[in-house]
C-alpha positions as CSV (number, residue, x, y, z in Angstrom):
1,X,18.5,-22.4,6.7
2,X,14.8,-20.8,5.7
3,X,15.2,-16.8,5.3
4,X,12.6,-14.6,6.4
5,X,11.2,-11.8,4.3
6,X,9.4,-8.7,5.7
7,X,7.2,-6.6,3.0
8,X,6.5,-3.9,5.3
9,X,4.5,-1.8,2.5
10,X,3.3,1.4,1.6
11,X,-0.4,1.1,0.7
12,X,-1.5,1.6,-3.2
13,X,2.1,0.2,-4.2
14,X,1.1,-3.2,-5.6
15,X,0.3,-5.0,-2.4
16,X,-2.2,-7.2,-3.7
17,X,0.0,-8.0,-6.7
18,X,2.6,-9.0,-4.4
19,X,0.5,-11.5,-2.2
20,X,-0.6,-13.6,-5.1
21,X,3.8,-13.3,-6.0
22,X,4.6,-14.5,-2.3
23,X,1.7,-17.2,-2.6
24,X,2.2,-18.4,-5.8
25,X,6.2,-18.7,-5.7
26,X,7.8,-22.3,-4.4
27,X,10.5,-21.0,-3.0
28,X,8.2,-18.9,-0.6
29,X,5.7,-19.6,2.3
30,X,3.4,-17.3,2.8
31,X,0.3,-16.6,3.7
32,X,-2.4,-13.9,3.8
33,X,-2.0,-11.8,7.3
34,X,0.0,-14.5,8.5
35,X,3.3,-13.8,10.5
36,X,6.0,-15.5,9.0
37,X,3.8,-17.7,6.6
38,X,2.6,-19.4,9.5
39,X,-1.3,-19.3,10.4
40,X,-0.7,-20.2,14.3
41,X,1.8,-22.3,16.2
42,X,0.3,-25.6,15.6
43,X,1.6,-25.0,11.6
44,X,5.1,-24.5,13.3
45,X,4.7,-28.2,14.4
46,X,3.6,-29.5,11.3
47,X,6.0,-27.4,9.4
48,X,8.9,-29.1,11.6
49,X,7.5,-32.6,11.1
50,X,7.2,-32.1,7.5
51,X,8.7,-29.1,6.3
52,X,7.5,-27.8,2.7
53,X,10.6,-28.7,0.0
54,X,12.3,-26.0,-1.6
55,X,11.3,-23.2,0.6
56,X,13.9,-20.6,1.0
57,X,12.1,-17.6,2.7
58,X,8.9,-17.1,4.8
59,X,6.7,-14.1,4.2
60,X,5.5,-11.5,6.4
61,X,4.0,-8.7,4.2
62,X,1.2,-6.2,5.5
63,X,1.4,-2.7,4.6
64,X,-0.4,-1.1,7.8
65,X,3.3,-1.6,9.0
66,X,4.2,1.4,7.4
67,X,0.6,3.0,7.8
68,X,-0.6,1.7,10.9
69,X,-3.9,2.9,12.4
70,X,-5.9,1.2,15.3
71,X,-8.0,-1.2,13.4
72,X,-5.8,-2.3,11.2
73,X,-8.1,-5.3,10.2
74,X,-11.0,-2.5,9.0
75,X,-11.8,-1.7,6.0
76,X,-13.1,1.8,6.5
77,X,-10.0,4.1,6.6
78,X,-10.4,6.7,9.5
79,X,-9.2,10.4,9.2
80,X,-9.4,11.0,12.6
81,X,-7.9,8.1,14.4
82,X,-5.1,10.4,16.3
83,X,-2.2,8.0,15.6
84,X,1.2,9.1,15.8
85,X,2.6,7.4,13.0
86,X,6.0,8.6,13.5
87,X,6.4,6.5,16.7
88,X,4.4,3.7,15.7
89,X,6.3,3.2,12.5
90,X,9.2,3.1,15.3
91,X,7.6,0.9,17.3
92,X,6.4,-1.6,14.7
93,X,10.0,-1.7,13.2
94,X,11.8,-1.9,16.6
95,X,9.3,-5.4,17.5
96,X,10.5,-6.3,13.8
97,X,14.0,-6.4,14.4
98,X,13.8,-7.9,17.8
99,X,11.6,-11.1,16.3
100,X,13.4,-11.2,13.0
101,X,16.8,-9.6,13.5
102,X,18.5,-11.1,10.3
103,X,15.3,-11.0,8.0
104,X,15.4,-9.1,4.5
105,X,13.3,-5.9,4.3
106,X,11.2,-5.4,0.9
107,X,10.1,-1.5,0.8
108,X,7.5,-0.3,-2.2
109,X,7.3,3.8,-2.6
110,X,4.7,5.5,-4.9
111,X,5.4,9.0,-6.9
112,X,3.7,11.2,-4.6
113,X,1.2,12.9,-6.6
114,X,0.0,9.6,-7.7
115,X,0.1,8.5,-4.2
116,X,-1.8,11.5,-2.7
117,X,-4.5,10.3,-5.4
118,X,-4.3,7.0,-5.3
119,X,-5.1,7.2,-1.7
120,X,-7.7,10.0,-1.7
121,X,-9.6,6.7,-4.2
122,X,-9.1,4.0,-1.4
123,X,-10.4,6.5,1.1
124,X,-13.8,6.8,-1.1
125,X,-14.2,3.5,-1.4
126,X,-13.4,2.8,2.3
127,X,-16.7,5.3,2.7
128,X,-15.1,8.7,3.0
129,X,-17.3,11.3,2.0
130,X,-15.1,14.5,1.7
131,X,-13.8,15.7,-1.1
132,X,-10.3,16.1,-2.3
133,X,-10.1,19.4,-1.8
134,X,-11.9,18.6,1.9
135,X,-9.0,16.0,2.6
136,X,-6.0,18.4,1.9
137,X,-7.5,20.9,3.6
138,X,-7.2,19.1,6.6
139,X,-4.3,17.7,6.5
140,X,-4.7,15.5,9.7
141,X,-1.6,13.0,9.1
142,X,2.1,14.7,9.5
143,X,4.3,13.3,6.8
144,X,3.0,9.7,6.3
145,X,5.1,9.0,3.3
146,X,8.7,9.9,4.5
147,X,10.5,7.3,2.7
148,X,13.6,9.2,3.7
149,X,13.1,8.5,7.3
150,X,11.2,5.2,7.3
151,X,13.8,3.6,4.6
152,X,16.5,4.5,7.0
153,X,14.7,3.5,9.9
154,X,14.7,-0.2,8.2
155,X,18.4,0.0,7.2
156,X,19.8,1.0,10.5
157,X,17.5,-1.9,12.6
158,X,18.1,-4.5,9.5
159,X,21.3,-3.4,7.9
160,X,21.8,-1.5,4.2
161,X,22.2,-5.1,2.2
162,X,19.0,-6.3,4.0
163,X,16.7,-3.6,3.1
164,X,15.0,-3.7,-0.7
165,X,13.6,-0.8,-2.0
166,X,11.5,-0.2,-5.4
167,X,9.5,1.7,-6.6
168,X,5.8,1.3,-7.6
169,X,6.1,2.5,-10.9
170,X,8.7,-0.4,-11.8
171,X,6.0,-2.9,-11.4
172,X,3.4,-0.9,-13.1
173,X,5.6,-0.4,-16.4
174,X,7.2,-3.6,-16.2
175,X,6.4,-6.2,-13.5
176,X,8.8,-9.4,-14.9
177,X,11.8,-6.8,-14.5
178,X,10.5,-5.8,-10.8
179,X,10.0,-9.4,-9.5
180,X,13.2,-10.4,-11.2
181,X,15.1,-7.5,-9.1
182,X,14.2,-8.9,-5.8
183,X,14.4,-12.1,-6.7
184,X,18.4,-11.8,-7.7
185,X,18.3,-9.9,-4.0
186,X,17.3,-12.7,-2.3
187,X,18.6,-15.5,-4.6
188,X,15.3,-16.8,-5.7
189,X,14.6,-18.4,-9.3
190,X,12.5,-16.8,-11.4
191,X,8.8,-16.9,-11.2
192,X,6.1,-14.3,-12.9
193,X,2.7,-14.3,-12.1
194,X,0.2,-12.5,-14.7
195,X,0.2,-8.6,-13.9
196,X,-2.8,-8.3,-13.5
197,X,-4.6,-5.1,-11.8
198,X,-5.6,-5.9,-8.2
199,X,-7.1,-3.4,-5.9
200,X,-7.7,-0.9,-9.3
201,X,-8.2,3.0,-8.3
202,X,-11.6,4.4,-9.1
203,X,-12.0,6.3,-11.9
204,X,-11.8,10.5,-12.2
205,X,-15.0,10.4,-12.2
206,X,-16.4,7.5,-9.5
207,X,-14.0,9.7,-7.2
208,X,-15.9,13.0,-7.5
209,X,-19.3,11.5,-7.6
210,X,-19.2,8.9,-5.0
211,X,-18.0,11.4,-2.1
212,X,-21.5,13.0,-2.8
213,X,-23.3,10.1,-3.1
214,X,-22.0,8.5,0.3
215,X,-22.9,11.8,2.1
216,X,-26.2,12.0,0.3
217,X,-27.2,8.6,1.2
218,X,-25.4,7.8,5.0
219,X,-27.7,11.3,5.9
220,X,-30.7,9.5,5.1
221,X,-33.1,6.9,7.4
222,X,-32.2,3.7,5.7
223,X,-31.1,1.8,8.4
224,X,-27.9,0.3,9.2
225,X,-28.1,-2.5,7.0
226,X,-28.7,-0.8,3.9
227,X,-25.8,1.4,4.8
228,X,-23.4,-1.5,5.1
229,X,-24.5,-3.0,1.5
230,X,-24.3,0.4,-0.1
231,X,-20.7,0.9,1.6
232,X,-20.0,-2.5,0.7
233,X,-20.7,-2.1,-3.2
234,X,-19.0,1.5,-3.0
235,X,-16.0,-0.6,-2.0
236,X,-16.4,-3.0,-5.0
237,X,-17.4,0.0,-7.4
238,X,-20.8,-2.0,-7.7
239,X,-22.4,1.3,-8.6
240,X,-20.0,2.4,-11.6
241,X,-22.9,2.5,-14.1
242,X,-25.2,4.5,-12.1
243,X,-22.0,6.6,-11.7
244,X,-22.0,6.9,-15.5
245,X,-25.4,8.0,-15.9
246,X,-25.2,11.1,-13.1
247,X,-22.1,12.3,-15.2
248,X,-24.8,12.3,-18.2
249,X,-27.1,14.2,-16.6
250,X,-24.9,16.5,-14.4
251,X,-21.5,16.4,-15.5
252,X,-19.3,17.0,-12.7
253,X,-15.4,18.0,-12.9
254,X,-13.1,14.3,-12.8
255,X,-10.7,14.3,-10.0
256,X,-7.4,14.2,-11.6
257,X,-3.6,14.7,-10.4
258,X,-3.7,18.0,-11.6
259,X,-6.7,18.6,-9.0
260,X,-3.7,18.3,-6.1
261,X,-1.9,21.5,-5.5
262,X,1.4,21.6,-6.6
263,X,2.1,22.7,-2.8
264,X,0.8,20.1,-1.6
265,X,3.3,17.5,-4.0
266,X,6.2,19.6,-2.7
267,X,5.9,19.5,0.7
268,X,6.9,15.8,0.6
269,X,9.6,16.1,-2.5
270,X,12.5,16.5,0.2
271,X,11.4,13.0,1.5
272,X,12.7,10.6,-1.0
273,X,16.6,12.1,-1.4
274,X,18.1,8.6,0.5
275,X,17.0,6.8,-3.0
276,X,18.4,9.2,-5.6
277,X,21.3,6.9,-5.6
278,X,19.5,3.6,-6.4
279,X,19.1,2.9,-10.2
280,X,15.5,1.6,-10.6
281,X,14.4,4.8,-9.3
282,X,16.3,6.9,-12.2
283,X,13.4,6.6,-14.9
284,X,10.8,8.3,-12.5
285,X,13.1,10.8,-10.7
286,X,10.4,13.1,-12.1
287,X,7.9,11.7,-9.7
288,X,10.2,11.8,-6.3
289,X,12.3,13.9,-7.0
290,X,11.6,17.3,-8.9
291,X,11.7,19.9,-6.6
292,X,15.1,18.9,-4.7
């Protein structure tokens, strides 16, 4: 009997990585914002007339599972889109369970100070034009990385051998040793893909310039068209050189971790306890775990 395997996210934790993993693998069907590695019922039909050889689990991965907003389709990330995430995480994982009661759940946490800035880069390049220090000022989202309460969400709905959970940092350091994990989890032979850097961060610098840029340029008469191509290439990091060249001529301060108030890290170090008992984690309890 064909498994089913849920990669519910977070965001910035090697998603992209991980599609080309669950689309290049033969024991795995997956595909891209499919549910259950099926595009639409009429591949359920063909699936059944002639099913795929060797396939041992189907894929259902999208990480606005665990940070949904109301587009989730859009590119451009929304600071004020007034979602509860609490009870939609709820929500999402309770209509989980009822479709796919026995599936496996993979889970993928980030350190949070490299989380906090990891996802203060997407925001830029979705078009966001505060700055850091703007973003944590606000503070408009309550908790959205409580791996505590989300991870035991998952285990209570799915059971504690079902769930998977790893941490971001594994892959980055050493990816063959992360895919091998949930592979012996879910009884798969090994298969690597090249580790390569999907979805890269901007740099310290592209992060503060291009906050200024955007807010420069989407004040200025140019028509919606123009805006879409220049928010378009901010997403690609098109404009990197001319980035380069306004740090030569007005240097301005790189956005770094240590730009993120060490407040700010602590608030969510109490949120990560539930995996202080789970071995990969061990090597980066620095990065979950230093102020419990």
């Amino acid at each position: 009997m064909v498994g089913h395997l849920l990669h519910v996210g977070y965001p910035k934790t090697g998603t992209k990585f991980l599609s080309e993993w669950f689309g290049a693998h033969p024991q795995l069907a997956y595909r891209l914002g499919s549910l259950a590695g099926y595009s639409d019922v009429y591949e359920v039909v063909r699936d059944g007339v002639a099913p795929r050889p060797g396939v041992l689990y189907r894929v259902t991965s999208f990480e606005g599972l665990t940070a949904p907003r109301r587009d989730p389709r859009g590119v451009i990330v929304s600071y004020d889109d007034s979602v509860d995430p609490t009870r939609a995480q709820e929500n999402i994982c309770t209509s989980l369970a009822m479709l796919f009661p026995n599936a496996h759940v993979l889970i993928v946490t980030r350190g949070f100070r490299a989380m906090i800035l990891s996802s203060f880069s997407q925001y830029v390049r979705s078009g966001g034009d505060a700055t850091l220090e703007q973003l944590i000022a606000r503070s408009p989202v309550a908790d959205p990385w409580d791996y505590d309460r989300v991870v035991g969400m998952y285990r209570r709905a799915f059971g504690d051998h079902k769930v998977i959970v790893m941490p971001y940092e594994l892959l980055r350091d050493d990816a063959d040793r992360f895919l091998r994990t949930i592979e012996d989890c879910l009884g798969l032979t090994h298969f690597s893909v090249p580790p390569d850097r999907v979805n890269a961060s901007l740099s310290p610098i592209e992060m503060y310039w291009y906050p200024r840029v955007t807010r420069t340029l989407c004040r200025l008469p140019i028509g919606a068209r123009l805006k879409r191509l220049y928010l378009h290439g901010v997403f690609v990091n098109r404009f990197r050189r001319a980035i380069a060249l306004l740090q030569r001529v007005r240097p301005g301060t790189p956005v770094t971790a240590d730009a993120i108030p060490d407040h700010v890290v602590a608030a969510y170090r109490g949120k990560a306890r539930s995996l202080r008992d789970e071995p990969c984690y061990a090597p980066y309890a620095r990065d979950y775990f230093q102020s419990d």
